[in-house]
Legacy VTK file of the C-alpha trace (Angstrom):
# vtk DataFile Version 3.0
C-alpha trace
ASCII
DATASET POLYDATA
POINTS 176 float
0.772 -15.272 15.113
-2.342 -17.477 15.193
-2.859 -19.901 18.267
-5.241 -22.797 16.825
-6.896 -25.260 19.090
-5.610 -28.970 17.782
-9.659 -30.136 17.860
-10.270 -26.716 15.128
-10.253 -27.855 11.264
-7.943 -24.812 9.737
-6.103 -24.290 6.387
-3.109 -22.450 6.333
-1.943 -20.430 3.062
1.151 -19.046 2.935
2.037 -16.108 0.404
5.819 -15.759 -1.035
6.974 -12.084 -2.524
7.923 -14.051 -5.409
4.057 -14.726 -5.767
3.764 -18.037 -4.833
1.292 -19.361 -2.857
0.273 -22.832 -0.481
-2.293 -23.812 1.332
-2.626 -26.700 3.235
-4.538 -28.123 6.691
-3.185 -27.409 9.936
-3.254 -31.292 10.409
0.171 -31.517 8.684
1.995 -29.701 11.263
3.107 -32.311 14.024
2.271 -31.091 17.075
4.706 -33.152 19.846
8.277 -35.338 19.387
11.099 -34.650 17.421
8.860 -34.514 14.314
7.882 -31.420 15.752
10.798 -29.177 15.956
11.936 -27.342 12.584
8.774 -27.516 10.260
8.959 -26.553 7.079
6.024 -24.863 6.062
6.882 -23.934 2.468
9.986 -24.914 -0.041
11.560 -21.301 -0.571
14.369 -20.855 -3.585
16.991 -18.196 -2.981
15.783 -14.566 -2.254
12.104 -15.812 -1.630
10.650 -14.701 1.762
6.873 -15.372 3.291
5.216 -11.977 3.091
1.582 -13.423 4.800
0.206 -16.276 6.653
-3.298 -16.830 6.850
-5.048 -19.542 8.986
-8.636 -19.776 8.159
-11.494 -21.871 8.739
-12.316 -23.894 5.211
-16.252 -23.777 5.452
-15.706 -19.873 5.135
-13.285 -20.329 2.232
-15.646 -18.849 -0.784
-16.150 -15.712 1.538
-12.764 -14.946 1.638
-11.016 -12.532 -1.233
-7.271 -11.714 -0.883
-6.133 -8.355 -1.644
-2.570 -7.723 -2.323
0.021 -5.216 -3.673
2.972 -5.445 -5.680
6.191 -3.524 -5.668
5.472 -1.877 -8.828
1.955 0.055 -7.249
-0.549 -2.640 -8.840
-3.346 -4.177 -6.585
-4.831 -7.268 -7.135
-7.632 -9.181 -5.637
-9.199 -12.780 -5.611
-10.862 -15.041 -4.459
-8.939 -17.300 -1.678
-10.659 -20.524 -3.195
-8.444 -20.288 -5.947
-5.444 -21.364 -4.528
-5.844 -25.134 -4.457
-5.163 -27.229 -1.312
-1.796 -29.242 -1.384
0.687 -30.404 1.213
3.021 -28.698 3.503
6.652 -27.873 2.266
5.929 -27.645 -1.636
6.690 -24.706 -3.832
3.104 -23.622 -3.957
1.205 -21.843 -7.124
2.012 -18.704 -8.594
-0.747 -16.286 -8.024
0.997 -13.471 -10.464
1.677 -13.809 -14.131
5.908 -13.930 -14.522
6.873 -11.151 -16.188
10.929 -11.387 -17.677
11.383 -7.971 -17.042
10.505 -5.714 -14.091
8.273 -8.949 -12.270
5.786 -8.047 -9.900
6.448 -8.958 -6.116
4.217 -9.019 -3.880
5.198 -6.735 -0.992
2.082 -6.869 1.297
-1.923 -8.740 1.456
-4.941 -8.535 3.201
-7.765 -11.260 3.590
-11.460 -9.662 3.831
-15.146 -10.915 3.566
-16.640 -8.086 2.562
-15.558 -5.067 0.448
-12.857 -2.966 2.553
-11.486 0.075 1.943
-7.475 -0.248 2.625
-4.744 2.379 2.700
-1.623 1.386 0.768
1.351 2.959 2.605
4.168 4.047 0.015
7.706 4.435 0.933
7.339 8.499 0.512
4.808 7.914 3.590
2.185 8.673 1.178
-1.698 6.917 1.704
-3.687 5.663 -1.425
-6.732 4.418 -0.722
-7.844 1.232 -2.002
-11.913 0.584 -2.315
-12.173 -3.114 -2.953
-15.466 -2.726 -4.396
-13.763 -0.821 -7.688
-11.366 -3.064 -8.452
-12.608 -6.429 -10.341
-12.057 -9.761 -8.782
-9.624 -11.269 -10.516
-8.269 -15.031 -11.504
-5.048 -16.379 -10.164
-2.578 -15.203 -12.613
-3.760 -11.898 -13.411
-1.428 -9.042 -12.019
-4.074 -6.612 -11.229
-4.474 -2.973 -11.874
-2.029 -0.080 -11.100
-3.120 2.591 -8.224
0.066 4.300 -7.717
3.469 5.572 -9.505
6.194 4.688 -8.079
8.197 7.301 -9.908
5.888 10.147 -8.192
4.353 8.474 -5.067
6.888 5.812 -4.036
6.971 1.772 -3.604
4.838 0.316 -2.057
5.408 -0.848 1.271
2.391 -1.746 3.725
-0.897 -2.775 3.376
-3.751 -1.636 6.437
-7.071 -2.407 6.997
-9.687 0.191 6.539
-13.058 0.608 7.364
-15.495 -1.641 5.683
-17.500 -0.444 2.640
-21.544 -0.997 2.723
-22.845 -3.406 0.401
-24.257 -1.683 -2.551
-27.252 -3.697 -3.030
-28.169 -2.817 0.211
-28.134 0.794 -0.431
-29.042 0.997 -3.629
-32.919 -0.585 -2.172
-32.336 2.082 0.417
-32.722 4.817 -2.010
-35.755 3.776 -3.906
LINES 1 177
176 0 1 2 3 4 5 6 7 8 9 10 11 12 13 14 15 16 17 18 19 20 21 22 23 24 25 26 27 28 29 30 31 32 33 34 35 36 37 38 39 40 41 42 43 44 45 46 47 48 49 50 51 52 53 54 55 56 57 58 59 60 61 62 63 64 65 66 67 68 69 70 71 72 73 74 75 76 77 78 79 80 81 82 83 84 85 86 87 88 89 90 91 92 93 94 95 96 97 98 99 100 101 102 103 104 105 106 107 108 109 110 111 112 113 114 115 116 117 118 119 120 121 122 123 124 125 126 127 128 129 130 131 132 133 134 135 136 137 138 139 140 141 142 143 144 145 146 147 148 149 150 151 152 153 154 155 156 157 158 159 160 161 162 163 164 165 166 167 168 169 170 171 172 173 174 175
């Protein structure tokens, strides 16, 4: 849980397993009076569940990439300023292409500046690592690229920050 200084200009996107997602200023939520007990952050339909909350500073928003994983063992990531900014308590975007059979859920997603390498945790316990800077930045309804089989390796379960990954400009004018 984020604690956010009132006078602090923040954006808050929420991200549904269903693959929706909203994002919307921290100025919506009412701070004191009966207006604010109960807010509803995001209109959920049955079986929907927030899987991540971000709260980030907007003047950093084209920084920001979101990496996420599905159910299914695909990964996915994008650029943050693709999910537009709306109001608080709507049903938000989808951020995965709907598939009729076998749809992709997102099951857990990390927010980075720079390239990351990040350790997918499977339900067999195994670790996949994920380097951010091999997978293609994707648009908002693509559903990524597959890292793992579930059928061998597991579902996916949790998503963990690893170390960060140099920038390869850098050391590619190291080497000359």
């Amino acid at each position: 849980m984020d604690l956010v200084k009132t006078s602090e200009k923040r954006e808050i996107t929420l991200f549904t397993n269903q693959a929706f997602a909203l994002k919307y200023d921290i100025d919506e939520v009412p701070q004191v009076g009966a207006r604010a007990a109960g807010v509803k952050s995001i209109n959920l339909k049955e079986d929907d569940y927030v899987v991540a909350c971000l709260v980030t500073d907007p003047q950093y928003e084209d920084l920001l990439k979101v990496g996420l994983v599905t159910q299914r063992g695909a990964f996915k990531q994008m650029p943050l300023k693709l999910i537009g900014k709306t109001s608080r308590a709507k049903r938000g975007v989808l951020v995965l292409r709907n598939l009729k059979t076998k749809p992709h859920r997102i099951v857990a997603l990390k927010a980075y500046g720079q390239n990351h390498e990040l350790i997918l945790i499977t339900s067999s316990l195994r670790k996949q690592v994920i380097r951010t800077s091999d997978h293609p930045v994707g648009d908002r309804q693509s559903n990524g690229s597959f890292v793992i089989d579930v059928k061998t390796d597991g579902e996916a379960k949790e998503l963990l920050m690893g170390r960060p990954l140099p920038d390869q400009a850098r050391d590619i004018g190291r080497l000359l």
